[in-house]
N, C-alpha and C positions, 0 to 999 in steps of 0.2 A: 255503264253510261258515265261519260264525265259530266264535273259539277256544273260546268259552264253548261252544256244540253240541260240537266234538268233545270239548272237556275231559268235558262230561255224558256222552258215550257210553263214552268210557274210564272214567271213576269207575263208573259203571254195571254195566261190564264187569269190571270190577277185583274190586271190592267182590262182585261174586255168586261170583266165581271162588272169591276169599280165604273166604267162609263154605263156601263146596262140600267145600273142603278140609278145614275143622274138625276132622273124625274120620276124615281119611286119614292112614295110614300114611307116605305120600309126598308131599310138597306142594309141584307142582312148577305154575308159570303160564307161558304162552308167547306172546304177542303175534308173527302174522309178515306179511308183507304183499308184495305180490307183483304186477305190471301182467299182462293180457294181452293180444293180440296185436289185440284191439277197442278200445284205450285204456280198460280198464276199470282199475279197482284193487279188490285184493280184499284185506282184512285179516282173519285169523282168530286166533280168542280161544279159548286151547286149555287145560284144567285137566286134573288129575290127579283131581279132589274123586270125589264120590258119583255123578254123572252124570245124567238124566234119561232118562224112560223116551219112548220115541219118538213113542206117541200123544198127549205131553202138549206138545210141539213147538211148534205152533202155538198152543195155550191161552195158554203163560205171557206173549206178547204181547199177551195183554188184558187191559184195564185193572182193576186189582184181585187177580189171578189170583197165587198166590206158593207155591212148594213149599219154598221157602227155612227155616231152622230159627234159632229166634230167636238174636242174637248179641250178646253184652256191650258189643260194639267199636261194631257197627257198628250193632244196632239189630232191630229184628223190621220186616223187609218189609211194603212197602203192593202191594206187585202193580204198580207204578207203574213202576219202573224201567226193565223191558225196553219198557213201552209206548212211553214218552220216546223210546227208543233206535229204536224200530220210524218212530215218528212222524219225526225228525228227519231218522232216513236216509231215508223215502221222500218228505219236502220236498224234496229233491235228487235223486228219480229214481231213488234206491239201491233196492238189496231188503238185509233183513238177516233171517236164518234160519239155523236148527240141520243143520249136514250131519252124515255118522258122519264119526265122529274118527279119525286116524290113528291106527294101531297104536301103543300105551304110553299113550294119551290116553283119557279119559272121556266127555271134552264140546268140543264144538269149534262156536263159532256163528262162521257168518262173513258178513262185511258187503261188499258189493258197489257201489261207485259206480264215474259214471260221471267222467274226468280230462279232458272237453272240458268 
């Protein structure tokens, strides 16, 4: 993968977290990553923010698609972002999708490639 792809998936990722959080109480971000025993690597994008409701999961990957709330910093959403991030990791074979979040957590997507 080049730097510029993952640099775009992390800003991507980043950026939705930090607006999620806006008007939370607690604003906490978690980036963690982890192999498993298929040589996979799995990284998961973990926020504190507002969270997303489970049937819209699969929506906000398409292109246009944005639940996001306009921001001063960062801008009002095109729907584009997660598409980017959908596209790039499955150039590579990856899946990337919303699982439920660990306990203390809201939102938790996590990206799946493969390390061969």
């Amino acid at each position: 993968m080049y730097k510029s792809e993952l640099f775009s998936i992390f800003l991507n990722l980043i950026t939705n977290s930090v607006k999620a959080l806006k008007k939370s109480p607690e604003r906490r971000i978690r980036v963690a990553a982890f192999e498993t025993d298929e040589d996979r690597l799995i990284i998961q994008f973990m926020d504190s923010g507002k969270g997303l409701e489970k049937e819209l999961w699969d929506e906000v990957f398409e292109a246009f698609v944005t639940y996001s709330e306009p921001d001063n910093r960062f801008g009002t959403g095109t729907g584009l972002g997660l598409k980017l991030v959908k596209d790039i990791i499955e150039s590579y074979n990856g899946v990337v999708h919303f699982v439920d979040a660990p306990e203390d957590w809201k939102t938790c997507i996590e990206i799946e490639l493969s390390q061969v």
